[in-house]
DSSP file (Angstrom, degrees, kcal/mol; ACC not computed):
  #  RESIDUE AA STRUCTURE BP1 BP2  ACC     N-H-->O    O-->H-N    N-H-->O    O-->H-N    TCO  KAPPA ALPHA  PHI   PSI    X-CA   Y-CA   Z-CA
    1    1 A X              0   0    0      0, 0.0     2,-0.3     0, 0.0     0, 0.0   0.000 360.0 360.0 360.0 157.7   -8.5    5.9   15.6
    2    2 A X        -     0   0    0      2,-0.1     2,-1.0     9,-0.0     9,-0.0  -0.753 360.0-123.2-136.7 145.3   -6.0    4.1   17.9
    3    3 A X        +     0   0    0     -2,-0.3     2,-0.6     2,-0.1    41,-0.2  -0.240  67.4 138.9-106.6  56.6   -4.6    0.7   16.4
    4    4 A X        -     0   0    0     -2,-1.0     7,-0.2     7,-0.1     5,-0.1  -0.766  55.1-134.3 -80.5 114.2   -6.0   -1.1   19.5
    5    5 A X        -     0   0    0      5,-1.9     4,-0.4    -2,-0.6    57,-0.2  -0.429  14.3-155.8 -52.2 138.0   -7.8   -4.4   19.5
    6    6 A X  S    S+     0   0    0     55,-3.7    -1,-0.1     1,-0.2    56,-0.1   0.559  88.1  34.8 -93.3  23.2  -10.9   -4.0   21.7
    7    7 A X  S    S+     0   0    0     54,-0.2    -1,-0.2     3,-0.0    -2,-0.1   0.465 129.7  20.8 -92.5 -44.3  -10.9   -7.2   22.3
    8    8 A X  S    S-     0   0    0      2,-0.1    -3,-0.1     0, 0.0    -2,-0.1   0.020  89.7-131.2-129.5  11.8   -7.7   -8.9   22.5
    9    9 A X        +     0   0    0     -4,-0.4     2,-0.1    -5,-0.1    -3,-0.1   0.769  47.6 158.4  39.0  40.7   -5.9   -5.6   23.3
   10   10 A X        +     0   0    0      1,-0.0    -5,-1.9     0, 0.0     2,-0.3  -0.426  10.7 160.3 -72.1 160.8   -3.1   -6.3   20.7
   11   11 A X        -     0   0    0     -7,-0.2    -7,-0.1    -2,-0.1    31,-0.1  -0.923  39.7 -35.5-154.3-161.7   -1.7   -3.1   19.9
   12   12 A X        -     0   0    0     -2,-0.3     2,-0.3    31,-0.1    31,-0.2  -0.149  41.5-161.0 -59.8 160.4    2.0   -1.9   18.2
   13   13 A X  B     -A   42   0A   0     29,-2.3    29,-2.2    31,-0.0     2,-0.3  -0.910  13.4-138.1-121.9 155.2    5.3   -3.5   18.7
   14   14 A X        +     0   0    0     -2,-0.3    27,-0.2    27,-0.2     2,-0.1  -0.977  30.2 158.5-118.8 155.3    8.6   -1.6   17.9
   15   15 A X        -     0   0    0     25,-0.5    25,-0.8    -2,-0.3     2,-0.3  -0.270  38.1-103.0-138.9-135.7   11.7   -3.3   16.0
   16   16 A X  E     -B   39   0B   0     23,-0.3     2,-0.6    -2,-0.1    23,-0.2  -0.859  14.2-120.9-168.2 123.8   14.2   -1.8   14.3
   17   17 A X  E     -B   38   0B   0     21,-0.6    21,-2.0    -2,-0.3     2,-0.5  -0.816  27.2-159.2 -49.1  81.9   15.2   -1.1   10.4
   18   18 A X  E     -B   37   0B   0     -2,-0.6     2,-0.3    19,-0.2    19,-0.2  -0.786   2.3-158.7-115.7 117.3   18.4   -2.7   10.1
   19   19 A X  E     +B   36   0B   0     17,-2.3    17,-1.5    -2,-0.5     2,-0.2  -0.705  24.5 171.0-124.6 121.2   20.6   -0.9    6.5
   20   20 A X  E     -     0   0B   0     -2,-0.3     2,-0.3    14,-0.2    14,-0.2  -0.965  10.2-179.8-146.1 148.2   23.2   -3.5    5.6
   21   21 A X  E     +B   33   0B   0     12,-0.7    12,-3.9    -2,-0.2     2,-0.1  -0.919  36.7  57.9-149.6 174.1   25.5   -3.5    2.4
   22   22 A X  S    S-     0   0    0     -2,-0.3     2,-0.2    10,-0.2    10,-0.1  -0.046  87.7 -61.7  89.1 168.5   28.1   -5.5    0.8
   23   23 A X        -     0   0    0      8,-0.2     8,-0.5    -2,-0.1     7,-0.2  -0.727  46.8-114.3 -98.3 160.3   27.8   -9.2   -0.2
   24   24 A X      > -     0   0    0     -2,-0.2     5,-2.2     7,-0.2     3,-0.4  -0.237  28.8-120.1-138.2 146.2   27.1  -12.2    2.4
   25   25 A X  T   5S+     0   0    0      3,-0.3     3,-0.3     1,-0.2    -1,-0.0   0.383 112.3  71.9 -91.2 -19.6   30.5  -14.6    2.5
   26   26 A X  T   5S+     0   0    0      1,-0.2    -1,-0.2     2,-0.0    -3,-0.0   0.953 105.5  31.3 -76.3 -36.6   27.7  -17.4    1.2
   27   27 A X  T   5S-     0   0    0     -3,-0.4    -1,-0.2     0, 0.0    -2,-0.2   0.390 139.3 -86.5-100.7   8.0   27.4  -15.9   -2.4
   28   28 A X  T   5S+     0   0    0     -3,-0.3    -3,-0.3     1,-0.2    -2,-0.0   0.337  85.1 108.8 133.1 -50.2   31.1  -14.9   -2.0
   29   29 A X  S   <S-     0   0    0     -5,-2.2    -1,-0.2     1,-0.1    -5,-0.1   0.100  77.7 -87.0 -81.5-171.5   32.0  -11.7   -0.4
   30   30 A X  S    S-     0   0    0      1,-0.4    -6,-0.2    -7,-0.2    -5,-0.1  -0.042  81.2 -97.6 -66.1   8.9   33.6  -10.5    3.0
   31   31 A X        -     0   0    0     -8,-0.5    -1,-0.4     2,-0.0    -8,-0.2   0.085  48.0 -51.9  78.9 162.9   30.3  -10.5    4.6
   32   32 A X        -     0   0    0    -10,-0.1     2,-0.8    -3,-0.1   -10,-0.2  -0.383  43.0-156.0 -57.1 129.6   27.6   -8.1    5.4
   33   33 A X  E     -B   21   0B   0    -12,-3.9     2,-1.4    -2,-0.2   -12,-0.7  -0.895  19.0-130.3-135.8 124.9   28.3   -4.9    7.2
   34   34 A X  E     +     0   0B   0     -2,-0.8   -14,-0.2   -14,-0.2     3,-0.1  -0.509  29.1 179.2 -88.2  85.9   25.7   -3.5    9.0
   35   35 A X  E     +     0   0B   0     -2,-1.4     2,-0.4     1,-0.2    -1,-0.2   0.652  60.7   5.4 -80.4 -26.9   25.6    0.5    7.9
   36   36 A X  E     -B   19   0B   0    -17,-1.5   -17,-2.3     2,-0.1     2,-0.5  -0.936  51.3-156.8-159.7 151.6   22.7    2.0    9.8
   37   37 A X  E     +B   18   0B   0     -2,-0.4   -19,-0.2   -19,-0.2     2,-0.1  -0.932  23.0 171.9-101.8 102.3   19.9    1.1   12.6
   38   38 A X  E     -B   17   0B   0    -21,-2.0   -21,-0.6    -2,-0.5     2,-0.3  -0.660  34.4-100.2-110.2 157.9   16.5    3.2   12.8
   39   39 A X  E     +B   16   0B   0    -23,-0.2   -23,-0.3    -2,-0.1     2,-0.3  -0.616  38.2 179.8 -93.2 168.1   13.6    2.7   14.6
   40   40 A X        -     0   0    0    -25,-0.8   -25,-0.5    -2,-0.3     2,-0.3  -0.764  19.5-136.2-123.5-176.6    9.9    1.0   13.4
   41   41 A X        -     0   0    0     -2,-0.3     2,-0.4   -27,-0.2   -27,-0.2  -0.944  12.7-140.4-120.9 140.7    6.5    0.1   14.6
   42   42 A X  B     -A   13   0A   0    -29,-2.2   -29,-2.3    -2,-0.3     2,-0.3  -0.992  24.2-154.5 -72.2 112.1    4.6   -3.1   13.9
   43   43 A X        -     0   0    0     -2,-0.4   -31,-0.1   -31,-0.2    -2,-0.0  -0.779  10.2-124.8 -96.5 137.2    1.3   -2.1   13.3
   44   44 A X        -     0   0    0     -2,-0.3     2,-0.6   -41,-0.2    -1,-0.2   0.183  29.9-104.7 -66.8-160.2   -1.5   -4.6   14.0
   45   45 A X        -     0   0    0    -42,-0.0    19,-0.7     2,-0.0     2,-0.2  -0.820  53.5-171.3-109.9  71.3   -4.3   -5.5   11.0
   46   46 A X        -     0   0    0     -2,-0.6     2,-0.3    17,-0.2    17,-0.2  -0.469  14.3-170.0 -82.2 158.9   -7.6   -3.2   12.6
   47   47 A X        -     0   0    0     -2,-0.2    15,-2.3    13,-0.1     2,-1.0  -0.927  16.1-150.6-142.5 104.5  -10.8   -3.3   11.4
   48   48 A X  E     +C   61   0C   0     -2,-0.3     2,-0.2    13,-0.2    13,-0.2  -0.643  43.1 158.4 -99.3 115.6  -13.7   -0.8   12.5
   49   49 A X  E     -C   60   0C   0     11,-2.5    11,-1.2    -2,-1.0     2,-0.5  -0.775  48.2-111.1-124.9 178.5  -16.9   -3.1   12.0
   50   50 A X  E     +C   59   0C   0     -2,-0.2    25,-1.5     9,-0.2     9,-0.3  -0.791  51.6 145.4 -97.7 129.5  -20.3   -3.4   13.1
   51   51 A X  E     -CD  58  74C   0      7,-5.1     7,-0.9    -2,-0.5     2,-0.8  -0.995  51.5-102.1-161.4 162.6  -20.6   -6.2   15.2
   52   52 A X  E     -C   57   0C   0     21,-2.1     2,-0.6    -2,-0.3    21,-0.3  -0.675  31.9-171.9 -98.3 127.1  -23.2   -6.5   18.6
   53   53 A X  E >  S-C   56   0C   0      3,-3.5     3,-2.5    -2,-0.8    19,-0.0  -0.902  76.7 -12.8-118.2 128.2  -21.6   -6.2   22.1
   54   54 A X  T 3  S-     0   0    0     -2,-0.6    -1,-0.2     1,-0.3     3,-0.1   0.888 128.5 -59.8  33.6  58.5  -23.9   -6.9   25.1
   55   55 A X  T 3  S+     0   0    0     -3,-0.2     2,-0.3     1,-0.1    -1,-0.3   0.201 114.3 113.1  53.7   2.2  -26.9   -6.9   22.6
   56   56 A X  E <  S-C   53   0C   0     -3,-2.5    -3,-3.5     1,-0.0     2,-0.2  -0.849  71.1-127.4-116.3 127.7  -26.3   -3.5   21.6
   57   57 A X  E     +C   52   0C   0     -2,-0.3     2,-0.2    -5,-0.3    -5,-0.2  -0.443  47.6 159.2 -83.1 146.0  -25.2   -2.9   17.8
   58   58 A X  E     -C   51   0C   0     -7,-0.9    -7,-5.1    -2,-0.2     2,-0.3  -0.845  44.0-119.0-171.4 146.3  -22.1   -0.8   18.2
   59   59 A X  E     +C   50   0C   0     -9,-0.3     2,-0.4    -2,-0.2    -9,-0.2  -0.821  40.1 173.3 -88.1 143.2  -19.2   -0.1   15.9
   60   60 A X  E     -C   49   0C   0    -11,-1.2   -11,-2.5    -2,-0.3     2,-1.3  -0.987  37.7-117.2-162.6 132.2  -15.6   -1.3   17.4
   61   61 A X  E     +C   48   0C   0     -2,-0.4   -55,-3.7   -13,-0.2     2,-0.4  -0.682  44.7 170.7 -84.2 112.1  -12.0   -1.6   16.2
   62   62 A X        -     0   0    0    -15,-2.3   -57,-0.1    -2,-1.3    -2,-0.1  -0.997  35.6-105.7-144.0 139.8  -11.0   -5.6   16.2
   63   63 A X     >  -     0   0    0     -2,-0.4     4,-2.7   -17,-0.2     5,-0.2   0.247  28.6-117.5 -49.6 159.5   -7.9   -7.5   14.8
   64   64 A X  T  4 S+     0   0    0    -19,-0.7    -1,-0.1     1,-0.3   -18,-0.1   0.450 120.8  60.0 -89.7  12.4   -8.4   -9.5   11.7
   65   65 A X  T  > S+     0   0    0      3,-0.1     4,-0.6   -20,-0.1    -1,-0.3   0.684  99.9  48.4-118.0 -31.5   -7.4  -12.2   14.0
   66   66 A X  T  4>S+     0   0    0      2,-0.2     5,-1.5     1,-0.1     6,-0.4   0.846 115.4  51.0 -45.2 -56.6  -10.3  -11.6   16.5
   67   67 A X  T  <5S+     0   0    0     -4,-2.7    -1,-0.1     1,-0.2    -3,-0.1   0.297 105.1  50.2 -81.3  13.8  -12.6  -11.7   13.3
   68   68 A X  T  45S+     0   0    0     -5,-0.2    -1,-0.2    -3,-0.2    -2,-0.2   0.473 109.1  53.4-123.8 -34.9  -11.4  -14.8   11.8
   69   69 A X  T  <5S-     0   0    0     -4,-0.6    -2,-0.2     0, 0.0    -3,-0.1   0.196 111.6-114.4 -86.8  18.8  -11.8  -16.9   15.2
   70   70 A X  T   5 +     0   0    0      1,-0.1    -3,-0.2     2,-0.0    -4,-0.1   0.449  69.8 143.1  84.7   5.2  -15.1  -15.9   15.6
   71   71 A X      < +     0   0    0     -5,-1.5     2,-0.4    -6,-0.1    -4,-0.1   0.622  68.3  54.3 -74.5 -24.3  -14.7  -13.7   18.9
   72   72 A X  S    S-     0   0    0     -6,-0.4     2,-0.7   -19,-0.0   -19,-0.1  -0.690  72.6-141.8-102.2 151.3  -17.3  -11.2   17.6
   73   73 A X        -     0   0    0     -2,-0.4   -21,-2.1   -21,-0.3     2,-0.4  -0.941  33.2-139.3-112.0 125.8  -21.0  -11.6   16.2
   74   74 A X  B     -D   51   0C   0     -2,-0.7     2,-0.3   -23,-0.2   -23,-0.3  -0.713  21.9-104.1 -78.4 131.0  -21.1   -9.0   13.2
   75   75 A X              0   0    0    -25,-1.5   -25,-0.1    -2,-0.4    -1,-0.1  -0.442 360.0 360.0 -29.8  99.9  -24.3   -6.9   12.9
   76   76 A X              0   0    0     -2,-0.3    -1,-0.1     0, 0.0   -25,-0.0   0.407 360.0 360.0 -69.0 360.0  -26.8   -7.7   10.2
């Protein structure tokens, strides 16, 4: 399953895991020192529900942000 909206087409973002040690010059220290950078994904919040598309009952992966504005009518 593909973490697509079908609906609002949100899909992943990538960022970055950022590995830092030592203490911050606010509590004290010499500051932070920034030991390693990897990469990540933001993955969206999908949801495969039943919901009616051009009258037709069909199941469909949509964002919890799609289903919370109302953009879909869910199936009974």
């Amino acid at each position: 399953m593909s973490k697509i909206c079908e609906v609002c087409g949100k899909g992943s973002h990538v960022g970055s895991i950022i590995v830092r040690k030592g203490l911050p010059k606010k509590k004290g220290g010499i500051g932070l020192h920034t030991t390693g950078i990897s990469k990540r994904r933001f993955l969206p919040n999908v949801q495969r529900v039943r919901a009616k598309v051009a009258g037709v009952t069909r199941s469909v992966t949509v964002c919890t942000g799609c289903l919370k504005a109302g953009k879909i009518q869910k199936a009974k």
